[in-house]
N, C-alpha and C positions, 0 to 999 in steps of 0.2 A: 564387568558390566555388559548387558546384552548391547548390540547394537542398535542405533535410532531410528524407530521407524516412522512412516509415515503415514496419519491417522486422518480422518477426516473432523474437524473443528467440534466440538462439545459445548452447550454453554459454561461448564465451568471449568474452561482452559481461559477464561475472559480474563482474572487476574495477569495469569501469567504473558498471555498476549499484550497486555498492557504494559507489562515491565519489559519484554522485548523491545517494545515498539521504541519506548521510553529511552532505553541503554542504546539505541541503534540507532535514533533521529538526528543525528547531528549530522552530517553526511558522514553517515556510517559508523560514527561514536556516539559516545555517551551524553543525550539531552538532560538530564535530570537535575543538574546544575545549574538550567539556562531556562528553562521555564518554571514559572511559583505553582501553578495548576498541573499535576502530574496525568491528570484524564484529558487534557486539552488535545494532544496530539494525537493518543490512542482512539476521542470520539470524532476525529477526521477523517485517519487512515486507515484505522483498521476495526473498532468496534460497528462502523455501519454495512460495514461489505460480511460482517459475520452472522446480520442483521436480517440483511435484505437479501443476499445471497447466500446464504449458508451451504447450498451442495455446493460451492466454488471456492471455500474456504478451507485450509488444510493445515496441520502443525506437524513440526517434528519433534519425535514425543523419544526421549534417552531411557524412558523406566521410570524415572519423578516425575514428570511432566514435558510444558513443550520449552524447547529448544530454538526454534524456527518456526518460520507459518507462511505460506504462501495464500494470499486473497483479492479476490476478482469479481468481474461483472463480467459477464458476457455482450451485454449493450450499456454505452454507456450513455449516449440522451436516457435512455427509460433510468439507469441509477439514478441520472443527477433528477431527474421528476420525483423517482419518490426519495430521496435525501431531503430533497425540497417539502414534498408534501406529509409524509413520514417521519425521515430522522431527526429533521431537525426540529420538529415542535417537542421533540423528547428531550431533548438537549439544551433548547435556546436557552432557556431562564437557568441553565447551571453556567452557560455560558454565553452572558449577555454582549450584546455585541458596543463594541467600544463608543463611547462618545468623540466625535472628531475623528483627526488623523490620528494611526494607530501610533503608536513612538515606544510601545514595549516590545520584547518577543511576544509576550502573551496575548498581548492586543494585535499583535498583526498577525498571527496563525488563527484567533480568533475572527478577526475579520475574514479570513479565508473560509473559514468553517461556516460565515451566513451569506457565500455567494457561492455555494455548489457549479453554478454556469460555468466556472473559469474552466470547468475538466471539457466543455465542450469547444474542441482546439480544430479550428478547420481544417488543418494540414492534416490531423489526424485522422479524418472521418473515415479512411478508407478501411482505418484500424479499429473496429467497434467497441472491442474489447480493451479492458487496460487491467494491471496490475499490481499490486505492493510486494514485497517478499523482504523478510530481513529472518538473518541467523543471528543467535550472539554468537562473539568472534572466535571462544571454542572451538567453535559446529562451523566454521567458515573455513575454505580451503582444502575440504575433505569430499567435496562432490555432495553435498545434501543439499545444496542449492538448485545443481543442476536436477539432482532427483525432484524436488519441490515441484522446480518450475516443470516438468516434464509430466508431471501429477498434474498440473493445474492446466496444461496444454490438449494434455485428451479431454480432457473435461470440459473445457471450453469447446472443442471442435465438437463434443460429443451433445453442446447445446449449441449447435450450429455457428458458431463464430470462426469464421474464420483465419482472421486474422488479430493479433495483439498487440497493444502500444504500452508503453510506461513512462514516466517523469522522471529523471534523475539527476539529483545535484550535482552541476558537470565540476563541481569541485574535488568529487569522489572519485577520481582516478579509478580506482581500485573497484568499486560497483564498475564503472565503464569496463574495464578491461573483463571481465566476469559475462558481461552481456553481447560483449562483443565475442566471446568464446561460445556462447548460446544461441548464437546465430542471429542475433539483433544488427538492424543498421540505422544509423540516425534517419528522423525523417525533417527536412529543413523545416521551421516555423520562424513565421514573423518576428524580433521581439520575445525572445523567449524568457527572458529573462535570466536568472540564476539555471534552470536547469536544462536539459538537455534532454528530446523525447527520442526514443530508439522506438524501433516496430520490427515484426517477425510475422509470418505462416504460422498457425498453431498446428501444422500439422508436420 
C-alpha cells in the first residue's frame, strides 16, 4: 500500500470526512452510538470550515480515500459572522434548534450549533486562528498528525495569521499529550467548562 499523503479537501471527500468526524467525537472515540443524527456533529465541526474556508482544509488520503483532515479559519470573529449569516440558514431547518433546556446529546450539540458566538473566547483573542484535526486511530501514532497540522500552519501564516488556538476535551489525555508535543501551551480561560484551549505560533 503507497504511503498517506496529504491532499488538500475536495467536495467529495464530504462523506468520508463525516464518518471521521463521527468515529473520533467522543474525545477521541467513537460518537456514532451516542448521537441519533449522524450529520449533527460533522455540520459543526467540520462540513463548515470545508465551506467557508476551503484552502485551510486538508485530508489524509491512504489511496481509498481520506484517513484524517485537518480544518481551519484563519479569523475566527469573521468564521463565526459568516457561520451565522451563511451556514447556518443551510443547516437550521435540518437541524432545528431544541425547544427548552437541551437534556439529549443531540439536543445540546445542537444547541451549540445555533450560537456560533461561543468560539469568540476572550482569553483567546490574541490567537485568531483556531482548528479541528482528527485521524482514525490506525493513522494515529505514526506522525500524520504532526504532518497535518504542519500543512495547515503554513497555510495559516501564509494567510497572515499568526497565531493558533484549539478546544480540546481535557478528558483526552492522549489529544493533550499529542499537542503538547506540537508545541501548544494552555491558554487560561474563565469557566471553561469541559474543555481545555492550548495556543501556538503558526510559524
Amino acid at each position: 500500500m503507497p504511503a498517506p499523503v496529504i491532499r488538500p479537501y475536495r467536495p467529495e471527500d464530504r462523506g468520508a470526512v463525516f464518518d471521521i468526524c463521527m468515529r473520533t467525537a467522543e474525545a477521541g472515540g467513537d460518537a456514532r452510538g451516542i448521537y441519533r443524527d449522524q450529520d449533527l456533529l460533522p455540520n459543526i465541526f467540520a462540513a463548515p470550515y470545508t465551506e467557508l474556508e476551503p484552502d485551510l482544509a486538508f485530508v489524509l488520503d491512504d489511496g481509498a480515500g481520506p484517513v484524517g483532515y485537518v480544518l481551519g479559519t484563519s479569523d475566527t470573529p469573521r468564521f463565526v459572522r459568516e457561520f451565522r449569516l451563511t451556514w447556518l440558514p443551510v443547516v437550521a431547518d435540518r437541524h432545528p434548534l431544541p425547544a427548552g433546556e437541551p437534556t439529549t446529546p443531540d439536543e445540546v450539540m445542537t444547541a451549540l450549533l445555533h450560537r456560533p458566538e461561543r468560539m469568540l473566547v476572550p482569553e483567546v483573542a490574541d490567537y485568531p486562528a483556531h482548528l479541528h484535526i482528527d485521524l482514525l486511530p490506525d493513522y494515529q501514532g505514526r506522525g500524520h498528525g504532526r504532518a497535518l497540522l504542519t500543512e495547515l500552519f503554513a497555510a495559516l501564516a501564509g494567510a497572515g495569521a499568526e497565531r493558533v488556538h484549539l478546544a480540546m476535551v481535557t478528558a483526552n489525555t492522549a489529544a493533550r499529550a499529542f499537542y503538547d508535543r506540537m508545541g501548544f501551551r494552555e491558554i487560561p480561560v474563565a469557566d471553561p467548562g469541559p474543555v481545555t484551549y492550548l495556543g501556538r505560533a503558526t510559524s
